[in-house]
C-alpha positions in Angstrom: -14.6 -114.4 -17.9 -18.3 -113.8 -18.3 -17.9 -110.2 -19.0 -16.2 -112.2 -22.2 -18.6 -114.6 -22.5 -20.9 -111.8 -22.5 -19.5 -110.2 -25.3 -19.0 -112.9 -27.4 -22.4 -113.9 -27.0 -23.9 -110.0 -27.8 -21.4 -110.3 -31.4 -22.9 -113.6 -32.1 -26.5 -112.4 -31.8 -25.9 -109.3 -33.5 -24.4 -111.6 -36.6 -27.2 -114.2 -36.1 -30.2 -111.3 -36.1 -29.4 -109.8 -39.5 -28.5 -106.2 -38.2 -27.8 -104.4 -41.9 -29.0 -108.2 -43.2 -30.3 -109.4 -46.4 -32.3 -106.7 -48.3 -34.9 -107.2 -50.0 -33.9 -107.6 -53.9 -34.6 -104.4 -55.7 -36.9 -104.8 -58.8 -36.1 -102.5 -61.7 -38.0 -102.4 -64.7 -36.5 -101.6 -67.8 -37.6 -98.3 -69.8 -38.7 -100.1 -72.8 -40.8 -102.6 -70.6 -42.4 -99.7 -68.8 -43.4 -98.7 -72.1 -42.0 -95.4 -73.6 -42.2 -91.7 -72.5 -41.7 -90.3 -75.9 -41.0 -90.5 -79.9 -37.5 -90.1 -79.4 -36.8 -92.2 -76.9 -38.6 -95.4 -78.7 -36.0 -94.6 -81.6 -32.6 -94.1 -78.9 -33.8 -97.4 -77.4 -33.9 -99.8 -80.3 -30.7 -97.5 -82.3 -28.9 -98.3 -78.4 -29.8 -101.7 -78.6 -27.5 -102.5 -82.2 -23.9 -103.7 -82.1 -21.1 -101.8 -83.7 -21.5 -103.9 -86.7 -25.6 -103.5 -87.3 -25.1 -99.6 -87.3 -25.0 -97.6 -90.4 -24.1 -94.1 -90.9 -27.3 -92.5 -89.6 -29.2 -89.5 -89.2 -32.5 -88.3 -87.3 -34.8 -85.1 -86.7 -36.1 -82.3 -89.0 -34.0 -80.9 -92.0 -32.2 -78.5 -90.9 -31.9 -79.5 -87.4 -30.8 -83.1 -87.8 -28.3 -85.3 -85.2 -25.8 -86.6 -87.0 -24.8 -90.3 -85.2 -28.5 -91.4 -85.0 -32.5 -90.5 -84.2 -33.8 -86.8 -83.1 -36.7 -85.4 -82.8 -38.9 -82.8 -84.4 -39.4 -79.9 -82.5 -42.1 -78.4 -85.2 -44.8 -80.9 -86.8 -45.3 -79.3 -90.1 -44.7 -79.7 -93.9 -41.4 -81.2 -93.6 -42.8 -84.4 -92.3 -44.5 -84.9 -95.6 -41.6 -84.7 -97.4 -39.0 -86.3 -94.9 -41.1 -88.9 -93.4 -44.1 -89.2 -95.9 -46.8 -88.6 -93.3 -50.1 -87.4 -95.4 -51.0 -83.6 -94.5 -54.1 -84.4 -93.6 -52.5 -86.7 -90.9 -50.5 -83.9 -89.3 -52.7 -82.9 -86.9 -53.0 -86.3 -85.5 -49.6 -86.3 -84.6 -48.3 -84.3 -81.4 -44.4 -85.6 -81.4 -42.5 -87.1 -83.9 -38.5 -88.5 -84.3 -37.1 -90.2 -86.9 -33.9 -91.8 -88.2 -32.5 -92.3 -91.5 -30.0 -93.8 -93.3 -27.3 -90.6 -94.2 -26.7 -91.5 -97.9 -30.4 -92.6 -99.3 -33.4 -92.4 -97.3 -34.6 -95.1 -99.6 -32.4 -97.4 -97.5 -33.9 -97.0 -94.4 -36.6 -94.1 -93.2 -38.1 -94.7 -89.6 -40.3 -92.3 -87.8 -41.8 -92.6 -84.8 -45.1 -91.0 -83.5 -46.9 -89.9 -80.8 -50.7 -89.7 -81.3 -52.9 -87.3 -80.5 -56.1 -88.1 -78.4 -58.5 -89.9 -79.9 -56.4 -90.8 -82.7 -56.4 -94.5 -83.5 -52.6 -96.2 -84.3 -55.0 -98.5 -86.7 -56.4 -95.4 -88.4 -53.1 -93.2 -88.4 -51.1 -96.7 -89.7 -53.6 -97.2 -92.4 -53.3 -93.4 -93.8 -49.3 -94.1 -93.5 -49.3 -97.9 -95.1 -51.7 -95.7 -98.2 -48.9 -93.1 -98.3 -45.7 -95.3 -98.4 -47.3 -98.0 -100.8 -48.1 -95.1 -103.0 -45.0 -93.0 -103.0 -43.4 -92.1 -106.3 -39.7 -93.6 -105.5 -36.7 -92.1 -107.0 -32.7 -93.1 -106.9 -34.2 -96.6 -106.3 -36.7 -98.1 -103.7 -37.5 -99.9 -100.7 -37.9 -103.0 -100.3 -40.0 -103.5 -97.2 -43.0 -101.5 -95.0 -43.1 -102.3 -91.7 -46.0 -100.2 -89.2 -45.6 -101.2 -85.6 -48.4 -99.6 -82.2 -46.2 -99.4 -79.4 -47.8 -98.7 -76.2 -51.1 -97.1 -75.8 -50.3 -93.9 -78.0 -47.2 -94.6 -80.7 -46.8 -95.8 -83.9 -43.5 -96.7 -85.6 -43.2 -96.7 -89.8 -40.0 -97.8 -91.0 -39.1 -98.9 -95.0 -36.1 -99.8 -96.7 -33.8 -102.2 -97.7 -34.8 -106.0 -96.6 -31.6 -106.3 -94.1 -31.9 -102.7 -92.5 -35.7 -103.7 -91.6 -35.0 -107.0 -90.3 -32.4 -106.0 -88.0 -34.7 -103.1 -87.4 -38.1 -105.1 -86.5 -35.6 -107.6 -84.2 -34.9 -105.1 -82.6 -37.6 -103.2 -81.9 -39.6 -106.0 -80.6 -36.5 -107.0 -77.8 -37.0 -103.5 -77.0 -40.8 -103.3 -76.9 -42.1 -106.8 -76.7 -45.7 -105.6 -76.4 -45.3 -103.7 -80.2 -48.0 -105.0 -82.7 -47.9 -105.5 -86.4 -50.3 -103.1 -88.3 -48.8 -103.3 -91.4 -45.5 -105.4 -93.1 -45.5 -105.3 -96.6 -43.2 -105.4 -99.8 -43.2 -102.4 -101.5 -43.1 -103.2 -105.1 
């Protein structure tokens, strides 16, 4: 009998004592809230982040090279971002990645590109060159309606125009991706 009691008593205390217990709750920290690694990934994040019925038929990265069913990247920063993404050639060199995504049919619709900056390049100074650019831009096959220039995290910048709804959905969702993103610039273009 106490050889029982015994036992009993040792299961009890193992249950009572927590042996493989409560552990502590693990804290993970979302990618966008650690703030973002690269061009690319700022533009997978938000283009991740849309339902079925927000996406449009899209395309990202350099001519030539481009994904089909959303953003890419750029794996040379040269000429074709003037043309593709609007950046001012004397702004290339204060870029060091880039990605972008696009609406397929008209890049009028939408055109996003995202930026990483080189050091001692300023997301105030490199959004200003980029508002001058865009709000200049000799549209054809229609144009834009909006301009919107976002810093996220210490080194990236986000320009995106187009049609009103494609940038609203946009912006919404680029800020519940990166809540910390600031406004530099969000403008009609007219």
């Amino acid at each position: 009998m106490k050889k029982w009691i015994s036992i009993l008593l040792i299961l009890t205390l193992t249950l009572l004592s927590g042996c493989g217990g409560k552990q502590p709750a693990e804290t993970t920290v979302p990618a966008a809230a650690a703030g973002p690694s690269s061009a690319l990934e700022i533009l997978e994040t938000v283009w991740g982040s849309y339902t079925e019925d927000e996406q449009f038929p899209a395309t990202g990265g350099r001519l030539g090279e481009t994904i089909t069913e959303g953003p890419g990247a750029y794996d040379a920063l040269d000429e074709t971002l003037t043309y593709s993404l609007l950046i001012p050639a004397d702004q290339l060199g204060n870029v060091t990645e880039a990605a972008s995504l696009m609406h397929m049919m008209n890049s009028n619709t939408f055109t996003c590109g995202a930026y990483r900056l080189g050091s001692g390049v300023t997301a105030e100074s490199f959004g200003a060159a980029m508002k001058e650019a865009v709000l200049n831009n000799q549209w054809m096959c229609g144009f834009p309606d909006k301009l919107l220039i976002e810093s996220v995290g210490d080194h990236f910048v986000v320009v995106a125009f187009g049609h009103e709804e494609l940038m609203t959905t946009f912006q919404t969702h680029l800020r519940e991706s990166y809540p910390d993103s600031q406004t530099l610039a969000e403008e009609p273009i007219i």
